[in-house]
N, C-alpha and C positions, 0 to 999 in steps of 0.2 A: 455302374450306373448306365441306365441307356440312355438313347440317342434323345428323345425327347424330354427328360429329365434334367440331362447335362443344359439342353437349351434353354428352357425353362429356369434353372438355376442362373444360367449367364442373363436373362436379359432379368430376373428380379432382381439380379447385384447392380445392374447396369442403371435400374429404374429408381434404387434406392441409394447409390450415388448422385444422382441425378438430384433426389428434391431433400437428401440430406445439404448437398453443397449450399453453401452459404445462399445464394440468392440464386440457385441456378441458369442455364443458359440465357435467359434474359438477361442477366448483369453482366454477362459476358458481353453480348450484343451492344449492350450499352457503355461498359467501360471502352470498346472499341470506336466506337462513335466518340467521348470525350477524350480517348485519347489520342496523340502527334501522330503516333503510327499510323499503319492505314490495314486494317486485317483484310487477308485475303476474300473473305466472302466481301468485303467493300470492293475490293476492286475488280467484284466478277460483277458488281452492280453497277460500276461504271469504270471501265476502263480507262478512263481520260481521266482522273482524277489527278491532283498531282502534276499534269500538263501544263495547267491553264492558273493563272492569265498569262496569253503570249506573251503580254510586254506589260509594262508597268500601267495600269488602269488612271483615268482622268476619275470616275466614279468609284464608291464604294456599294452604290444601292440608288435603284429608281423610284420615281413617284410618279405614277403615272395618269393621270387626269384625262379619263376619258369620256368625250362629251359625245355618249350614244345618241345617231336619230342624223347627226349632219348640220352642224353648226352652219347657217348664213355667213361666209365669209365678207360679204357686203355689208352685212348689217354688225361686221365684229372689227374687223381688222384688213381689210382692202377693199378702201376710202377709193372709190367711182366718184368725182365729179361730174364726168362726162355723162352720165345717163340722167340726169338733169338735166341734156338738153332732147335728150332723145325720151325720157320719161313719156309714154303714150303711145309712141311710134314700133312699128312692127319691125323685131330685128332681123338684121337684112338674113337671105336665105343665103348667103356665101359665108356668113359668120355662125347661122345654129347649123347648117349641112358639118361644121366639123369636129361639132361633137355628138355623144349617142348620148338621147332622149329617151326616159323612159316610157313604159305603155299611158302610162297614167296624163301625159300630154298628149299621145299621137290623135286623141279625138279632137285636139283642140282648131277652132278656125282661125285664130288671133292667137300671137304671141308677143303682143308688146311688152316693150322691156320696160323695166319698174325701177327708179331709185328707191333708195334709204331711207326714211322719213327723218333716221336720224341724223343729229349730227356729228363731223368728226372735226378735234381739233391735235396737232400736235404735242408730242411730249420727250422729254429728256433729250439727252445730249442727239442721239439718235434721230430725232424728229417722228419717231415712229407715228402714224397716225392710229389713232383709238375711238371707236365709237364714245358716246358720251354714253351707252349702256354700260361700260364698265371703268367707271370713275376709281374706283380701289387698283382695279390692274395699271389703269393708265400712271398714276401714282409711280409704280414702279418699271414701267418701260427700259428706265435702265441697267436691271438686270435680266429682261426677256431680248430672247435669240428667235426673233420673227422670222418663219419662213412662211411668203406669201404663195410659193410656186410646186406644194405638193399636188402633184396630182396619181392617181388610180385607173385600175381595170373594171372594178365593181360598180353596176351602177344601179344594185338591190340594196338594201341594207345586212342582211344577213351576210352574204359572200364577202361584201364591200369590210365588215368588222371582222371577219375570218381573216379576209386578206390581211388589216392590218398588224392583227394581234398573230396573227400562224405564218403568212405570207403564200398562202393559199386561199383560192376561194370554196375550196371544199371540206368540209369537216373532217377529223381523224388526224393532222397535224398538230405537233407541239406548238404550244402559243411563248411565245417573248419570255415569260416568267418563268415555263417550264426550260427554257433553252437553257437560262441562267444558274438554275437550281442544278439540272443536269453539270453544265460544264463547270461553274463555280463553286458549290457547295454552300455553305452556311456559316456565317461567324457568328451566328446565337444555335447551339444546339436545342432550346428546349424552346424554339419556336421555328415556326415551318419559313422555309425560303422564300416562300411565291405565297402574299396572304392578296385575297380577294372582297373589296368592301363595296357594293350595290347600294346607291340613295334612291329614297325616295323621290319620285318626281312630282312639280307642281303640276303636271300637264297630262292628256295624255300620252304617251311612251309605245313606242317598239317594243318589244318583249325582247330580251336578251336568250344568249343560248348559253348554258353551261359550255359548251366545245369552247367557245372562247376562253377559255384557262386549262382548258383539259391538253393530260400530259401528251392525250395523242398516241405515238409508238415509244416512250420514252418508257420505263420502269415508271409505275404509279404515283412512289411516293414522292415526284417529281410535279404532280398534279397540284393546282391555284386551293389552297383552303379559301371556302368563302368562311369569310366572319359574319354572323348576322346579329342588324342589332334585337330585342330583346333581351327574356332572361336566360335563352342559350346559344350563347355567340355561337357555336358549332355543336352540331346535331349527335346525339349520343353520344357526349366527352362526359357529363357527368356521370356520375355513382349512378346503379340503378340503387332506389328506395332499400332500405336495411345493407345496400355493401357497404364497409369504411374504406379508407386510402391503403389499409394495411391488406387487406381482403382483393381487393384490385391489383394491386403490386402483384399477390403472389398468383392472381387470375393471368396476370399478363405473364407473370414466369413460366408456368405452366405451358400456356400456349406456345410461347417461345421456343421450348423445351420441344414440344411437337413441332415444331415447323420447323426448326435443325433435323431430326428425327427424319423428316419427308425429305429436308432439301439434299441429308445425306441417301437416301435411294432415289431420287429421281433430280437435283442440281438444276432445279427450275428458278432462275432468277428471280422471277415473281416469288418463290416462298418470302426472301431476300428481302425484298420490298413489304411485303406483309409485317413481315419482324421489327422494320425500321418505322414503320408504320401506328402499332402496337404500343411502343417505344417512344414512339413525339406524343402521341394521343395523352399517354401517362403524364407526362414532362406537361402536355399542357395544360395540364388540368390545375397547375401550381401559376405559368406564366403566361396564359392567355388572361383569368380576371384582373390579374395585373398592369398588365398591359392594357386594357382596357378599362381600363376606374378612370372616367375621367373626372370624378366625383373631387378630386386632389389637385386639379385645376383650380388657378388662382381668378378669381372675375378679370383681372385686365390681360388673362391669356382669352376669354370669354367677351372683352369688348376687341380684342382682335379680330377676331373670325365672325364674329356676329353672333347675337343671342341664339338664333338658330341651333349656334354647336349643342346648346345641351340638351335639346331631343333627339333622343337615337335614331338612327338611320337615316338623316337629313346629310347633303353633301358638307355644309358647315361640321357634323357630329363627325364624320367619317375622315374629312383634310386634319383635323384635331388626334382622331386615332392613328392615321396616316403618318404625322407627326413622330406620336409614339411611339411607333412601330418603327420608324427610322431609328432613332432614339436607342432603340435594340437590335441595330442594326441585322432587322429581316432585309433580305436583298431586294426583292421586287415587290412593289408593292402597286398594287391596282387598284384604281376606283373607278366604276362607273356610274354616270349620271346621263340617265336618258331622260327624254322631253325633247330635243331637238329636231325633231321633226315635222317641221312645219308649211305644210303644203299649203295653207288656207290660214286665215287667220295671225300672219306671221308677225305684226307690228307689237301686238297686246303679248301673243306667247313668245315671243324672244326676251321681252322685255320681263315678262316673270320668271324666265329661265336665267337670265340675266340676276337679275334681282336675286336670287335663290344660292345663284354662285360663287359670285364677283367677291365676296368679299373675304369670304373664305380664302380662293384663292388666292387671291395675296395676301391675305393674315399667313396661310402655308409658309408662299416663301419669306415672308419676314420673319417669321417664327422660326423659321430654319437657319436662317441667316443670324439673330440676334443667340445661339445655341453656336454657333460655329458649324453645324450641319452643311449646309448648303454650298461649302464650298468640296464637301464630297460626294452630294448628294445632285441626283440628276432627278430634276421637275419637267413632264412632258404636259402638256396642252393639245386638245383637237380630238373631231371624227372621223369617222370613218370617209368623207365627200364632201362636196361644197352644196351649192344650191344654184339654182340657174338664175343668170341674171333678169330671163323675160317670165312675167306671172301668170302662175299657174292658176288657170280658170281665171273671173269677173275681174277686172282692175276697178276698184273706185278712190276715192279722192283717201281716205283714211285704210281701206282694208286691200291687202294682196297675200298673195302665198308662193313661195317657190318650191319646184321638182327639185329632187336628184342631180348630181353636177359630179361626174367624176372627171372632168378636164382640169381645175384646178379648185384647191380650198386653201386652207391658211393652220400652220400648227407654231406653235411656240415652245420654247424649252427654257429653260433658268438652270443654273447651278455650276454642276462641276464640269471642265472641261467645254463651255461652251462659249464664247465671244458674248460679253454683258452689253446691251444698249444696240442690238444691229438687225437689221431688216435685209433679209435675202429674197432673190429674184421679186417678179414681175408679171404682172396678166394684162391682158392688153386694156380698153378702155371701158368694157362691156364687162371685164373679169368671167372671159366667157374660156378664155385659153393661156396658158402659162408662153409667157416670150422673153424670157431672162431667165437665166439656172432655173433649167426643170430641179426638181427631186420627184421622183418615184418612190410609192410605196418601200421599196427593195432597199434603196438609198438609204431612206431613214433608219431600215431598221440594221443596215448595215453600219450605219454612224452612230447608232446605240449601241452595237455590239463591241465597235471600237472605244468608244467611252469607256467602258466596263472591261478593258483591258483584250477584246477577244480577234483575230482575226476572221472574220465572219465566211470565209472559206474551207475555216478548218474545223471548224465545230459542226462535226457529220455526227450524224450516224447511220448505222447499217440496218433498214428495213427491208423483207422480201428482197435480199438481192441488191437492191441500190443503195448507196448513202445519198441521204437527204440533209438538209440544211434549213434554216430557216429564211435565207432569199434565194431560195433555190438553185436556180443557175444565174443568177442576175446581181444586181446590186453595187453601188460604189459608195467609199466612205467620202462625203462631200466636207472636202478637207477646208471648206472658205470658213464651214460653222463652228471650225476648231480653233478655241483659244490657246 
């Protein structure tokens, strides 16, 4: 037999082993994924695996409530008296010289500073002060962990959301959820670690940027899945027209099959990821409409959260699947809600962004709470900046608007591992500058990483040369917000 016959014979034995085998290399892929063990093609796709968590985790999974656009810290959660008496009066030039203003005021010839219209009154053991915009949250103050003294580098919105979710202000970094997925891995296989859920807004909105969930330099299938609401929560998972589930299976084996095929002459971790990719796609085509029926909701889960939850893609509908998806313990879970960005007109559109949210979010944590959830689950609050306390453009008796504020905002947490009922740091009278325990950007998400078991210095990895991190060279775990 010659030379090209003999080969010829070897790879049709090779090919007809191959889709003879019970479910070939795909089931392979996949019993390695359900099973304890960890196969070696796993552990060239993340060497850390297996490491982590450093120490025993306060969390088992986040919820992360993100209020795109720059939530008015003044009109939400730090209660100014004092600009009440300075309401109209031009704030002094020793107090705005020390922080940076965006272009959008520098034409301005007047900067008078602007109270609240609303009011605030105290609540819980805590005394926490709560705008009267959010009556359902205020309600539960005793299980929110208020810090009034975050402050930032960004004072755009895009870099400013980069920073908080990546810890850069520049695109191409891993964001929070990807960090999690990467170091942690998954306690539900047949749904993705990191799910990503966008509401609708009442207002106009910022435009979001997919980088904000993107893996970044991380292997792919470490990447935020968005869920979207309609009839297809994720974009080509269904059958196309005439395939069945049994016809798909063996499409994904197949492929499978080849991308082993490649990864054995060329060992490109990306195949790696493709495969594991391939693999959840399948798996979710059984546990994503599942997870998402919220059709099996009882109405007094539905006077919880507000009649809202039951049209899709409302922030109500999405805290409700948020819920669920805890539930099935996906690790990170994101929502975004933009509208908050209110330059002009800020009294009427806070108050419908208000309106839109409040009650949800606390129907969240008590839904999680009355499940037994929430004592493992970590609930974040807040945006990316604050808002300036002097008004942007015309002051009149009913209408103002605030810029950009990245010197200090306001976020809050609830759940697992955080001090219930307690208000951290302080801004001075104007809430122009943080003057009691800063936290930084860095901070928090280093006191997140420590929640969820991780010490946030050692969860590198090696891009071009350097290991990166997600607070890069900064960051402390602000150990006052630990219970």
């Amino acid at each position: 037999m010659d030379d090209f016959s003999k080969h010829k014979l070897e790879s049709t034995t090779r090919r007809d082993f191959l889709k003879k085998s019970s479910l070939g290399f795909g089931s392979i892929a996949l019993s390695s994924l359900l099973s304890p063990g960890i196969a070696s093609a796993q552990n060239l796709m993340n060497p850390i695996k297996g490491q982590l968590p450093h120490f025993i985790p306060k969390a088992k999974r986040v919820i992360y409530l993100f209020q795109s656009g720059g939530p008015s810290q003044i009109e939400t959660y730090d209660y100014k008296p004092a600009l009440s008496k300075w309401h109209g009066q031009e704030i002094p030039p020793s107090i705005k010289q020390t922080q940076r203003n965006s272009g959008m005021v520098e034409g301005q010839t007047s900067y008078p500073l602007v109270k609240s219209i609303y009011d605030f009154k105290q609540y819980g053991q805590s005394g926490a002060w709560v705008s009267e915009l959010f009556p359902y949250t205020a309600a539960i103050a005793d299980e929110l962990c208020i810090i009034r003294s975050m402050y930032t580098e960004a004072i755009n919105h895009e870099p400013a959301v980069m920073f908080v979710q990546t810890g850069s202000q520049l695109t191409g970094r891993p964001s929070i959820g990807s960090w999690l997925s990467y170091g942690l891995g998954s306690d539900n296989k047949d749904l993705p670690e990191f799910i990503v859920l966008v509401s609708k807004s009442h207002s106009g909105a910022q435009p979001l940027n997919s980088a904000s969930w993107s893996n970044g330099f991380l292997p792919s299938h470490h990447q935020g899945v968005q869920l979207r609401s309609g009839k297809d929560p994720v974009l080509y998972l269904n059958n196309p027209h005439g395939v069945d589930h049994n016809d798909r299976k063996k499409t994904i084996d197949y492929i499978s099959e080849l991308n082993h095929l490649q990864y054995d002459s060329y060992h490109d971790p990306k195949i790696l990821s493709q495969i594991k990719q391939y693999e959840m796609a399948y798996r979710m085509q059984q546990s994503v409409p599942d997870a998402l029926n919220l059709n099996e909701e009882p109405q007094y889960i539905y006077d919880l959260y507000g009649e809202e939850a039951k049209i899709p893609g409302t922030y109500a509908a999405n805290c409700l699947q948020a819920r669920r998806l805890a539930e099935r313990d996906v690790k990170f879970i994101q929502l975004y809600h933009t509208g908050w960005d209110q330059h002009g007109n800020l009294p009427s559109q806070i108050k419908k962004q208000a309106q839109a949210t409040d009650q949800a979010t606390a129907g969240l944590i008590k839904d999680l709470k009355q499940r037994g959830l929430l004592e493992d689950t970590l609930v974040i609050w807040g945006g990316e900046f604050g808002r300036t306390s002097f008004s942007q453009g015309r002051l009149t008796a009913d209408n103002y608007g605030r810029d950009h504020h990245p010197g200090c905002f306001t976020m809050w947490m609830a759940g697992a591992g955080v001090k219930k009922g307690f208000v951290y740091g302080k801004t001075d009278d104007f809430s122009y500058n943080v003057v009691e325990n800063p936290v930084h950007v860095h901070d928090f998400q280093a006191t997140l990483l420590h929640l969820m078991g991780i010490h946030h210095e050692k969860l590198t990895f090696k891009h071009q040369g350097r290991r990166y991190r997600l607070t890069d060279v900064h960051g402390h775990v602000v150990k006052d917000l630990l219970a």
